[in-house]
C-alpha positions in Angstrom: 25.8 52.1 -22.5 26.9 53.9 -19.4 25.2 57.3 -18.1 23.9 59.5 -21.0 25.7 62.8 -19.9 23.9 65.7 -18.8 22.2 68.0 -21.3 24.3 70.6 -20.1 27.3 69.0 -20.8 26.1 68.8 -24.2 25.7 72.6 -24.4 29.0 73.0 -22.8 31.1 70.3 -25.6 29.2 72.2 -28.5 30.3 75.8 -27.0 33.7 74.2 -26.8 33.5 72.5 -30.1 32.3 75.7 -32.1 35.3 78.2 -30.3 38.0 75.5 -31.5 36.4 75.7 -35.0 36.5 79.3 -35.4 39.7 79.5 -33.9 40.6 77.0 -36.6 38.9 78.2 -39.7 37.6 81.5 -38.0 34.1 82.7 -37.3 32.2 82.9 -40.6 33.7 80.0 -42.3 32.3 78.1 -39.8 29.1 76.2 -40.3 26.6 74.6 -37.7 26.6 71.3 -40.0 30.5 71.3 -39.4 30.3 71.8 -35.4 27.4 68.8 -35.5 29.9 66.4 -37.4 32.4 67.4 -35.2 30.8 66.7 -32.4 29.3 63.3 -34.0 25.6 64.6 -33.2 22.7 65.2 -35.8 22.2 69.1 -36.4 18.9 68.5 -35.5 20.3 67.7 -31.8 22.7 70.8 -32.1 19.7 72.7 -33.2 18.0 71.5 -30.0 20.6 73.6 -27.9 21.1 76.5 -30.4 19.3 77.8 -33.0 22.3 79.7 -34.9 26.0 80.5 -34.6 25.5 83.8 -33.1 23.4 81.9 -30.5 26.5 80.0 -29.5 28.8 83.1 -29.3 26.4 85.0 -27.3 25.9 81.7 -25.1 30.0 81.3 -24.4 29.9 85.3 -23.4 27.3 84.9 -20.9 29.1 81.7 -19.6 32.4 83.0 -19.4 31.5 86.8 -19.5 30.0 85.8 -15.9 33.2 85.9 -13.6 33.7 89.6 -15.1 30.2 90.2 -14.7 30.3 89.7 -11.0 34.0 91.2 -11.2 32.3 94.5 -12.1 29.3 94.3 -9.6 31.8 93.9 -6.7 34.0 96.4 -7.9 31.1 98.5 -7.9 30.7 98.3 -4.1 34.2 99.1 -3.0 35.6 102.5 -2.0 37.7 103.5 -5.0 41.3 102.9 -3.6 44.6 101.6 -4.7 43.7 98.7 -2.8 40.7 97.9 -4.4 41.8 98.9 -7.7 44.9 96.6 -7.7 42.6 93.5 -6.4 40.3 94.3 -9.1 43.6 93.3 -11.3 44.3 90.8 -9.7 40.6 88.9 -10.4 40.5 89.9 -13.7 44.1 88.2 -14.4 42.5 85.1 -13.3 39.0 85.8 -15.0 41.3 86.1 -17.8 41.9 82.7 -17.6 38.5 81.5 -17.9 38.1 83.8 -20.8 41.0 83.0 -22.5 39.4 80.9 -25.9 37.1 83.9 -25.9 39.3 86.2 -25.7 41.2 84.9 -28.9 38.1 84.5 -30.5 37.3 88.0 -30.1 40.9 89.3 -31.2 41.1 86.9 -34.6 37.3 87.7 -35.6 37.3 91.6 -34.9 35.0 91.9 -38.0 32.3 89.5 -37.2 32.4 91.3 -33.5 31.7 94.7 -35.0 28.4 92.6 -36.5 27.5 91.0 -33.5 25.7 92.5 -30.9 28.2 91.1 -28.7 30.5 93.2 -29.7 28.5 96.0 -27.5 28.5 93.8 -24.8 32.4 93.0 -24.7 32.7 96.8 -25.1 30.5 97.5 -22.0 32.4 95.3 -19.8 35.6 97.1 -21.2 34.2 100.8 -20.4 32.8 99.3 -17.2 36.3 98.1 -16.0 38.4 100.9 -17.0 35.3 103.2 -15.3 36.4 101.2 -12.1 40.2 101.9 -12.2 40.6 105.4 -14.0 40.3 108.3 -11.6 38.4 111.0 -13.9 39.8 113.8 -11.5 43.5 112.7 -11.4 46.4 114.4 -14.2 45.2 113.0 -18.0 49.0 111.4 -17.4 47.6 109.3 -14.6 44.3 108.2 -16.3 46.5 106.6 -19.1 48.3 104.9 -17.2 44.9 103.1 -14.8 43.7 102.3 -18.6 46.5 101.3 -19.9 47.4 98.9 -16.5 43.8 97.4 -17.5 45.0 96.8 -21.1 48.1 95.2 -20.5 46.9 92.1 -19.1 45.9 91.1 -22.4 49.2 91.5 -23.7 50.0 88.2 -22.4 47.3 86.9 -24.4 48.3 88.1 -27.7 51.7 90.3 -27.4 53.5 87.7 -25.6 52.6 84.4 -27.7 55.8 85.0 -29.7 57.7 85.4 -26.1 59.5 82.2 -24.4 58.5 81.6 -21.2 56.2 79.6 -19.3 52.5 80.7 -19.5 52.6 81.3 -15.5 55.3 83.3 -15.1 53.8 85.5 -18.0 50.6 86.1 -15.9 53.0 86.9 -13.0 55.3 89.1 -14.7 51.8 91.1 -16.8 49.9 91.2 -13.3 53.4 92.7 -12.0 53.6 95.3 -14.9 49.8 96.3 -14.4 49.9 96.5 -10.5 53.1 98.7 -11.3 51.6 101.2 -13.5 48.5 101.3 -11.3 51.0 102.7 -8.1 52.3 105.5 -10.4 48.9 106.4 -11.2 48.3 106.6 -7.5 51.6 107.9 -6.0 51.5 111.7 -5.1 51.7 113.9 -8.3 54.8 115.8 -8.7 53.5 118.4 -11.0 52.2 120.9 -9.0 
């Protein structure tokens, strides 16, 4: 019969499985007995791994929550410069990446987010990166535009679906418009 695969590829097909579903038919018309068929196993052996649909959600936003996780924690130890600000971009444009099906999932299931309690975590991660890039002490001008350099790079995501272009150069040109903003934020203030 070949190797049985590992059980954490198992965990890892029904996380994948469950985000296509709800990306499909969203969140909470999603049932565990239609991720189980999907995947061809019993519920009993989906049961095995999780317990509920909210378990599986939480699961995918500790597995691909992680790279902004350790994002954050390194950000933490750097001096607060343009430098480290604008490589703190840079990693979270490609932590993006690895987030992406979450990231959708979160944007077409707002509701159900507000319900979960992972909702407070996304959130956290959110105040924690914009805590890293906003200055608190420069001109309110400049702190919009550090938060709003952070928010732009999911406008690829969602803003720029309905734009032609190749997914790369997207990234490139988003990461271009956020680094941007970030070197206004930082350039010498003009008003006295």
């Amino acid at each position: 019969m070949g190797s049985t695969p590992r059980r954490g590829d198992t965990r890892q097909r029904i996380q994948d499985v469950a985000l296509e579903l709800f990306a499909e038919h969203g969140y909470e018309k999603t049932s565990l007995r239609e991720i189980a068929e999907q995947l061809e196993v019993t519920k009993a052996a989906l049961y095995y791994h999780f317990k509920t649909k909210e378990d599986i959600v939480h699961s995918l936003f500790q597995d691909l929550g992680r790279p902004m996780d350790e994002l954050i924690a390194w950000g933490e130890q750097q001096p607060r410069t343009l430098e480290t600000k604008q490589e703190l971009l840079r990693r979270y444009s490609a932590a993006m990446d690895i987030g992406e099906p979450l990231m959708r999932f979160v944007q077409e299931n707002q509701a159900t987010m507000r319900d979960l309690s992972i909702g407070q975590i996304f959130k956290s991660r959110m105040l924690a990166m914009s805590a890293l890039i906003r200055d608190p002490e420069a001109p309110l001008v400049d702190q919009v535009r550090s938060v709003t350099a952070l928010f732009s790079m999911h406008a690829r995501m969602f803003a720029l679906q309905t734009v032609e272009g190749d997914p790369e150069d997207k990234r490139k040109a988003v990461l271009e418009v956020a680094l941007d903003l970030l070197k206004q934020a930082h350039a010498p203030s003009t008003h006295g």
